[in-house]
N, C-alpha and C positions, 0 to 999 in steps of 0.2 A: 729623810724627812725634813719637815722646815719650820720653823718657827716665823709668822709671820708675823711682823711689828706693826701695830696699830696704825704707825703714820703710814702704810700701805694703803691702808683700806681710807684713813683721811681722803688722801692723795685722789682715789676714786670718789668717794662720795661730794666730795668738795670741789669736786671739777679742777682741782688743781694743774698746773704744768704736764708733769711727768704721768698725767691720767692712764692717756692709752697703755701706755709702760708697765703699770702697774696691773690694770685688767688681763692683760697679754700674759704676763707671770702668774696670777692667780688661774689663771684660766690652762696655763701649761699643770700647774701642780695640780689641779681639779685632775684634769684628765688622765696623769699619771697613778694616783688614784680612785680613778673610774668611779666616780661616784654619781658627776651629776653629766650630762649632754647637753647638755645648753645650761647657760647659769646669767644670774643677777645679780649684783655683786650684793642685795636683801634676799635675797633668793637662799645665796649662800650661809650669811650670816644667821639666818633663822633654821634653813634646815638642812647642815652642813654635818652629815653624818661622821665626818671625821676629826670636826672640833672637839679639844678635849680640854676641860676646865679641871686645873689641880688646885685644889685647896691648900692654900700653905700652912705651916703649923707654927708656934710661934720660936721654936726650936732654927727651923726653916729663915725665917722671918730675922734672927740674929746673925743670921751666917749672909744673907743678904745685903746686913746694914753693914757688916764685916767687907763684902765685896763692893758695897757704894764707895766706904772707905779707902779701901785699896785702887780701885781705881778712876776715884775722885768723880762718880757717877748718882744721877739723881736715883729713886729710890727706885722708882721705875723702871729704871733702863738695867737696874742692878739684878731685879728679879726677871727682866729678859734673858740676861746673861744667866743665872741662878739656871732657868728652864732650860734653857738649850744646852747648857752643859750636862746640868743633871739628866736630860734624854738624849744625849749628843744629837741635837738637831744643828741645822745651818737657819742661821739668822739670816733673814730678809728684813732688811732696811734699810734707808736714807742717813739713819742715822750713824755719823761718823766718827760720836763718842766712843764708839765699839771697836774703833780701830784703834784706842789704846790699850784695850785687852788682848789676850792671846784667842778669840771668840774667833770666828770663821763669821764675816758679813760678806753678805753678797747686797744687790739693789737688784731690782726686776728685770732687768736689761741682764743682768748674768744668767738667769735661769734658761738653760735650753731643754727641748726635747730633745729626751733619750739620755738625760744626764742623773 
């Protein structure tokens, strides 16, 4: 499973560079969990059965600021690293902060079918 980083779906919606790249990849993970047959990348975002929002605690939320800490990451990027370790997911991202953690980042161009 994957944790998908928000500059993904920027990347889409913003018509950025790396667009098609990014659709290509969401659209392999869609499929691998069969959810949607055709998709939008708002399509997704509103009715995306497999989205899942964890609430943090503030217990959560220390151990977090603890991990920005350690590896000199904004607060954000820390409670990415937080989720995908605590589900063992693989991070999808641009972002290269993550390559100073022990975190598993891929970018959309890594994602294949049947992986």
């Amino acid at each position: 499973m994957y944790l998908i980083d928000t500059n993904i779906f920027l990347e889409i919606l913003l018509g950025r560079e790396k667009k098609e790249e990014c659709e290509h990849s969401i659209a392999i993970i869609l499929e691998k969990l069969k959810t949607l047959e055709e998709y939008k990348i708002l399509k997704i975002l509103s009715n995306f059965e497999g989205l899942m929002v964890y609430p943090t605690t503030p217990k959560d939320e220390i151990e977090i600021c603890n991990i920005a800490r350690k590896f000199n990451l904004k607060f954000d990027d820390a409670l990415h690293y937080w989720v995908a370790k605590s589900f063992d997911l693989t991070l999808v991202s641009f972002d290269k902060d993550f390559d100073k953690t022990d975190l598993k980042r891929v970018e959309p161009k890594d994602i294949k079918r049947g992986n």
